[in-house]
N, C-alpha and C positions, 0 to 999 in steps of 0.2 A: 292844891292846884290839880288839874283835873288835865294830865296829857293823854287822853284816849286816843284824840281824832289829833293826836301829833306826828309826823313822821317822822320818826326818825331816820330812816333813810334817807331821808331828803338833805336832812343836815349834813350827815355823813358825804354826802357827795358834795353838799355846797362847799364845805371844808376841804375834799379833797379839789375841787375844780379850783376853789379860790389861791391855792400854792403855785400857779405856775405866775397869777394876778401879781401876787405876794411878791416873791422872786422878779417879775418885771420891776417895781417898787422899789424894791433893795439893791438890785444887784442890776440896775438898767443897760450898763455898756453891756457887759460878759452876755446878759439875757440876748438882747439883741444879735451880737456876733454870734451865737449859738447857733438860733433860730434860722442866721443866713446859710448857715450851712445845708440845711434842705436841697437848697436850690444850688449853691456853688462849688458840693463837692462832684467831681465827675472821676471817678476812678478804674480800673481797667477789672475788669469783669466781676463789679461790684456793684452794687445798689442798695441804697441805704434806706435804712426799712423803717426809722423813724429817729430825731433828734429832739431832744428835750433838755432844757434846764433844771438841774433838781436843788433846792434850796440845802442845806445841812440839818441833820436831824431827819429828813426824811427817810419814809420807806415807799420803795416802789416795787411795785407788783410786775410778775414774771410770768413768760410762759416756757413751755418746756417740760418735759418728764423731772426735774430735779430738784427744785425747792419754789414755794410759791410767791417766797418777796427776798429782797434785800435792803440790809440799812446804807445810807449814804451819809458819812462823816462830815464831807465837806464841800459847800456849794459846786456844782460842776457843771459842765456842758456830758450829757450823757446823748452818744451815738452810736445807736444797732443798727450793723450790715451786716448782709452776706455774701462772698466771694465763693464765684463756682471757680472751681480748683480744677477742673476737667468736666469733662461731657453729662458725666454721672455723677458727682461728687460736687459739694458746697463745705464752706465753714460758714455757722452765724456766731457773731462775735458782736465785744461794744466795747467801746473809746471810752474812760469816762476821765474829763479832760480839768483839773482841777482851776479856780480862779489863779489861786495863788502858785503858780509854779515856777521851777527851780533848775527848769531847764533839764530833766530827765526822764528820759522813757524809760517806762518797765511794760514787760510782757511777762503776762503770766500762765503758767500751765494747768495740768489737767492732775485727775486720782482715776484709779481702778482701771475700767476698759472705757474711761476718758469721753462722755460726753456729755458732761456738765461741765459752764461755765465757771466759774471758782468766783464766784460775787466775792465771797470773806478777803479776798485779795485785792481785788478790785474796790473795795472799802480799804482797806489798807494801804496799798500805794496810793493812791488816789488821797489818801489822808495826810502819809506822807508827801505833798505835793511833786508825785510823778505824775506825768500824762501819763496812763495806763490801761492796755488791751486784754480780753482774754477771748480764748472761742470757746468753742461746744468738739473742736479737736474731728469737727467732722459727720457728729452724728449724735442724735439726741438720747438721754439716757445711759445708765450705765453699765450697759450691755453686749455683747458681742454682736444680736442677731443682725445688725446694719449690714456686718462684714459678710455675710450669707450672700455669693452670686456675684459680690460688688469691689473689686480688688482698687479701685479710685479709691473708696472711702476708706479700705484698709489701707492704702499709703496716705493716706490726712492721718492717722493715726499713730501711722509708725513713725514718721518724719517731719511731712511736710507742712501740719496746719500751723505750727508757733512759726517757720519762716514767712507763712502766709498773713498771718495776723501779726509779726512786726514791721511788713513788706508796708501794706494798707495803714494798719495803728501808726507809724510814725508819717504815714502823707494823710492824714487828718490830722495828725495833732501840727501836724505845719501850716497847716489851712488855716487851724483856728489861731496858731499863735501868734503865727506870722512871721516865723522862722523855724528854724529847724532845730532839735534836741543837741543837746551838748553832747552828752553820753549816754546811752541804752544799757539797762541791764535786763535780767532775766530771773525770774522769783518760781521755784514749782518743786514736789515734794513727791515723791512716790512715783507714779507713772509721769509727774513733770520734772523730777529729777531724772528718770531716763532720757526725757524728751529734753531737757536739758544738756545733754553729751551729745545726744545726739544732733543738735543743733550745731554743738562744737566745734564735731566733726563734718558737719556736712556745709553748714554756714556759717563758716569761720569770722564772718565778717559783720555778723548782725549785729553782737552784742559785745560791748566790752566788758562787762561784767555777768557771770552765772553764778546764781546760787542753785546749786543741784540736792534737794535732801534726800536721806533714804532711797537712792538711784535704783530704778528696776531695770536697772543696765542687765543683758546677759538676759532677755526679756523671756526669751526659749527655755532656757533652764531652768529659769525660776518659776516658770510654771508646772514645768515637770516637777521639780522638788515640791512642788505645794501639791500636786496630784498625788504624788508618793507619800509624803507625810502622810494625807490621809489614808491610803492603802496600807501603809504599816499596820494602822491598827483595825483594818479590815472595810474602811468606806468602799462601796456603800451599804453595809451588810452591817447596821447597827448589833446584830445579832452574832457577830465573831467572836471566836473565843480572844480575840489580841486587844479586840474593841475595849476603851476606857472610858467608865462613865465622868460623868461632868464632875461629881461630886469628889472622884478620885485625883481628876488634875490637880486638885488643894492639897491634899495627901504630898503626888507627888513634888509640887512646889515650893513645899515646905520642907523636904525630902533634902531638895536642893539647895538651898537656903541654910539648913541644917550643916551641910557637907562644903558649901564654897564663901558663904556671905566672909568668912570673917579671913580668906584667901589676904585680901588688900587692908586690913590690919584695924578692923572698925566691924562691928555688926549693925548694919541698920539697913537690910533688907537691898543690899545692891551689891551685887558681882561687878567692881571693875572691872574686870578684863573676864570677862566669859570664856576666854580661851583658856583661860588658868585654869578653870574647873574639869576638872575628871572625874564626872560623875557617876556614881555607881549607881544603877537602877538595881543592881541583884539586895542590894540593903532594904529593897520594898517588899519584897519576895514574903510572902505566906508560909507561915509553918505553924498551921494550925492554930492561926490566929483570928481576928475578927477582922474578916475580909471585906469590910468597910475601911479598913485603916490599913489593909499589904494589898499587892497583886499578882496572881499568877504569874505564872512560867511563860504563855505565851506574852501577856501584855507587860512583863518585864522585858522580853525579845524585842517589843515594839520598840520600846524607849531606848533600847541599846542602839535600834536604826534611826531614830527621831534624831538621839543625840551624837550622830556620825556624821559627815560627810557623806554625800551621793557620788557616790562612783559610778560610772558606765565603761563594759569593753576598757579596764586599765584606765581610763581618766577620767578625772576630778571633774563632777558636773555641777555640784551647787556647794558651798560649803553647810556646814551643821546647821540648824537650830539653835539659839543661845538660850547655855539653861541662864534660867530666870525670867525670859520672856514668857513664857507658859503663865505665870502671875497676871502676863496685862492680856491674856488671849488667849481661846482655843479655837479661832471659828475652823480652821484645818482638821480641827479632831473632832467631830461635831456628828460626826459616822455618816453625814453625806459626804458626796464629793464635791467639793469647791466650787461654785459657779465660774471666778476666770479661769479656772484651767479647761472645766467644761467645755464653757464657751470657746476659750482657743482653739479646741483640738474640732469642734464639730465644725464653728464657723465660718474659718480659716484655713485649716487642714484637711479635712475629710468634707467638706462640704456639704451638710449634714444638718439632719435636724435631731437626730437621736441616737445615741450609744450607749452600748451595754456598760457600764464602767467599772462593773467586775472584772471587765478582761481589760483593765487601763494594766500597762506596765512597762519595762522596757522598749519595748518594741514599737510602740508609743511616742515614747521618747527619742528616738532616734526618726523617725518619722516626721516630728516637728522640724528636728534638726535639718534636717533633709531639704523641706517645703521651705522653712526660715519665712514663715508668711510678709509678704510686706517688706522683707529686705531687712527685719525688726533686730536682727539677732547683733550686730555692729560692734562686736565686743572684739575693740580694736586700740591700743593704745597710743596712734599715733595722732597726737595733738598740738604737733608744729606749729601748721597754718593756724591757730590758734591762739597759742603762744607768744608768735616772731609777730605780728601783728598788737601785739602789749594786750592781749587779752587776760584777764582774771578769774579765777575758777574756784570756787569753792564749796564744798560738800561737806553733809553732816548725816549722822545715822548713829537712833538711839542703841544704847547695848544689849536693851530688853526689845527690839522692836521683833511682832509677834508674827506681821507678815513677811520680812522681807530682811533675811541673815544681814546681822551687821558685816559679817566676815567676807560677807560681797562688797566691801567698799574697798575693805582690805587691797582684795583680792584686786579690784578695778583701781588703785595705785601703783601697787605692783606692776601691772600690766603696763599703764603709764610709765610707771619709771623703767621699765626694762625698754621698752620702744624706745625714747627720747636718750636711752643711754646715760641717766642721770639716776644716782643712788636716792638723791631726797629730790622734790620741784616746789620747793618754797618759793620760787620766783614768779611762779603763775599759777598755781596748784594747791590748795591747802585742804586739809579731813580732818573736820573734828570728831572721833569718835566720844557719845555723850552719854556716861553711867546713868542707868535708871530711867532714862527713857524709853517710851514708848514707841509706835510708826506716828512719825513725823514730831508729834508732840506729847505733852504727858508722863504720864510714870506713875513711880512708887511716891510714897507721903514725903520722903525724905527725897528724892532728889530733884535737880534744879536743870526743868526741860524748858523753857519759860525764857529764851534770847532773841526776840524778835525775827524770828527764823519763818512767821506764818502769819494770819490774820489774828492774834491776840492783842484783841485792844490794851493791854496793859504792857505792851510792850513797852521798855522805857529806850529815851531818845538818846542817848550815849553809846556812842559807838564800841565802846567796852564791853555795852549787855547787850547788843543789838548788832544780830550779825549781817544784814541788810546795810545798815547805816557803815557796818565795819569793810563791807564790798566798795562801797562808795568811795571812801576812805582811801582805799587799798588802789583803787581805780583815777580818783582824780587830786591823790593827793600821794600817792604809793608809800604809804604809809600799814604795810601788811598787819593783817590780826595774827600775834604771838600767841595767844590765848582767846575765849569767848566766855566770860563770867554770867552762867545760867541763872535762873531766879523760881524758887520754888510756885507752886501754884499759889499758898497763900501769903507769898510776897515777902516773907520772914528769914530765908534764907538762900544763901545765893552759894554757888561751887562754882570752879574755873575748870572749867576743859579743853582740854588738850590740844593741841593740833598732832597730828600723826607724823613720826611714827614713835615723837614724847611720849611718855607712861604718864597715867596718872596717881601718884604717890603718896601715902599719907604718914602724915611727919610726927603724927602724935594730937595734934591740935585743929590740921586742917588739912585735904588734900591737895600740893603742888604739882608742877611737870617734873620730869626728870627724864635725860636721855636713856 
């Protein structure tokens, strides 16, 4: 058959034009109610920028600095607005409003310097049948430069876009439902686990349920500690004598591994408790050996300050580095310097397009402190209004995670429980700290990061391995998670972990909790 003079283009587009055809056909009431929204949403300093119904199984195409399409699991009403948030400042954001629901919102957060929408979530709750929102946090891309000149868009960033986008996301999904959500919760990981606290604290009343992972709580410090890490081994001066090449992190990882794996009573490539480890970097030290496999005097120095605690003027600024994390990540060692702390310090701080970042150091850091761009830094434990109101809280952070110290979760309990004046807060408060994990998700071969905690369509629906489902749960059935039983990537083996400040224990056969 002879398709010369055929277009395929044309098909292409006939198949795409004929799904919304399609979806009218199949799904006529929902399609219709969709559609009406166009015209009958009227919301206060928002304007919706386009409504469509998307069949299941679809992908639809995006714009934006961030990813060019997303998959949609299951039939929806999809609605993109924008709400100017001030003078100079907008969030775009989308609803994407499931047929089948179940009477609960979710909003979802942001990663990095937060301006991409998080679609993989948005497929996921939305699958789970929540009505579910997420924005752009403010500003397109995942970048600092926005924040240059524009202190609006840095507080959509530090605060205010997730009150913004569940303020609007639940008066659409009441539009289309025809009533209003039962319970709200809250889904975000890394910079959406900060924005998640910070929510807490500042709108007490948005959410009855957060899940916060890997929280970049303490937002100031943790950027200075990740500008220091690389300074340790000399960024941006790939050429220092402290500098360690790529090929020596494996050296020293295994270095590690050799020294703590078998701390918690099992060798299989995970450090329970990374605080156990006392890691000796002088056991890598060179004595006229093959300096592919030892390191110098300075770049043993390094690793002495990698795997310390940051101090500043007598107080505790970020906690260590956890050894074993080095295994899922070096990008901090990488002999540049770090694009968010960069961007922090010029963006926000110094106002700035360019800095020398061999003279980054202390003084630096007390400077961020100082500025607290955005009002970002909130590292406050008082979570009352939160609380006394039956809200639900719960946070997770792997052991290996390469960005962002597990010991800052630690550390953000503690603080909690000394403010509330409470030893433990198992009644609205629970942290899982999770062996062998990675930031956010992920790991080693052997461990089980894998509990419906993010967008992983293999997430299973038991509230047992899904800790999403176990907030619910916790929330409209107060039925708290004791435990969250992870599940490896290839689906074969599953661990139970902990809630804090339970150990994780291994009995011979398997690892349990124990106080």
């Amino acid at each position: 058959m002879d398709l010369s003079g055929f277009n395929l283009n044309y098909l292409s587009n006939l198949v795409t034009s004929s799904i919304p055809l399609l979806a009218s056909w199949t799904h006529g009431e929902q399609y219709t109610k969709c559609l009406a929204l166009k015209s009958s949403l009227t919301l206060e300093n928002t304007t919706i920028l386009d409504v469509s119904y998307v069949a299941a199984g679809s992908t639809v195409k995006l714009h934006g600095q961030c990813v060019p399409k997303a998959h949609v699991a299951a039939p929806l009403c999809r609605v993109q607005f924008s709400t100017q948030t001030s003078s100079t400042s907008a969030i775009r954001a989308e609803a994407w409003l499931p047929d089948e629901w179940y009477g609960r919102f979710l909003a979802v957060g942001n990663g990095g310097l937060g301006g991409c929408i998080s679609y993989r979530d948005l497929t996921y709750g939305s699958a789970l049948h929540f009505a579910t929102v997420g924005s752009n946090n403010g500003h397109d891309g995942d970048t600092g430069t926005p924040f240059l000149g524009n202190p609006e868009v840095l507080y959509d960033f530090a605060f205010r876009s997730i009150h913004v986008e569940a303020v609007i996301g639940k008066q659409i999904s009441e539009s289309y439902y025809g009533r209003r959500h039962d319970k709200s919760y809250y889904l975000g990981c890394s910079t959406g686990g900060r924005q998640g606290t910070q929510t807490a604290y500042q709108y007490p009343e948005d959410f009855d349920g957060i899940m916060a992972g890997a929280p970049a709580n303490d937002m100031n410090h943790l950027m200075h500690w990740t500008g220091m890490l690389a300074r340790h081994i000399g960024a941006p001066d790939s050429n220092s004598p402290a500098f360690i090449p790529l090929a020596l992190w494996k050296v020293v990882a295994d270095e590690i591994m050799r020294q703590c794996d078998a701390l918690d009573g099992v060798v299989d490539g995970i450090i329970t408790e990374p605080d156990a480890c006392a890691f000796r970097p002088e056991a890598l030290l060179c004595h006229n050996g093959d300096s592919k496999k030892c390191l110098t005097s300075p770049q043993v120095e390094a690793l002495r300050r990698i795997y310390a605690p940051l101090y500043g003027d007598g107080d505790l600024i970020y906690p260590r580095f956890d050894p074993g994390a080095e295994s899922l990540g070096v990008r901090a060692f990488s002999g540049q310097f770090p694009q968010y702390p960069a961007d922090w310090l010029k963006y926000t701080v110094l106002n700035v397009t360019d800095f020398d970042f061999s003279d980054y150091g202390p003084e630096q850091g007390r400077l961020v402190d100082k500025v607290n761009p955005g009002g970002i830094a909130a590292f406050v434990g008082d979570l009352s209004p939160f609380r006394d109101r039956g809200g639900k809280f719960i946070t997770y952070h792997g052991r290996m995670d390469p960005l962002i110290a597990s010991g800052n979760s630690k550390r953000m309990y503690d603080l909690i429980a000394r403010a509330l004046g409470a030893p433990r807060l198992d009644d609205f408060y629970r942290l899982f700290l999770v062996p062998g994990m990675g930031h956010c998700a992920g790991g080693s071969a052997a461990s089980a990061p894998n509990f419906g905690q993010n967008w992983d369509a293999r997430a299973a629906n038991a509230s047992s391995h899904n800790l999403l489902l176990a907030l619910v749960d916790w929330v409209e059935g107060g039925v708290p998670p004791d435990t969250i039983t992870g599940t490896t990537e290839d689906g074969r083996a599953t661990r139970v972990h902990c809630r804090y400040p339970l150990r994780s224990v291994w009995n011979g056969s398997e690892f349990g909790c124990e106080e």
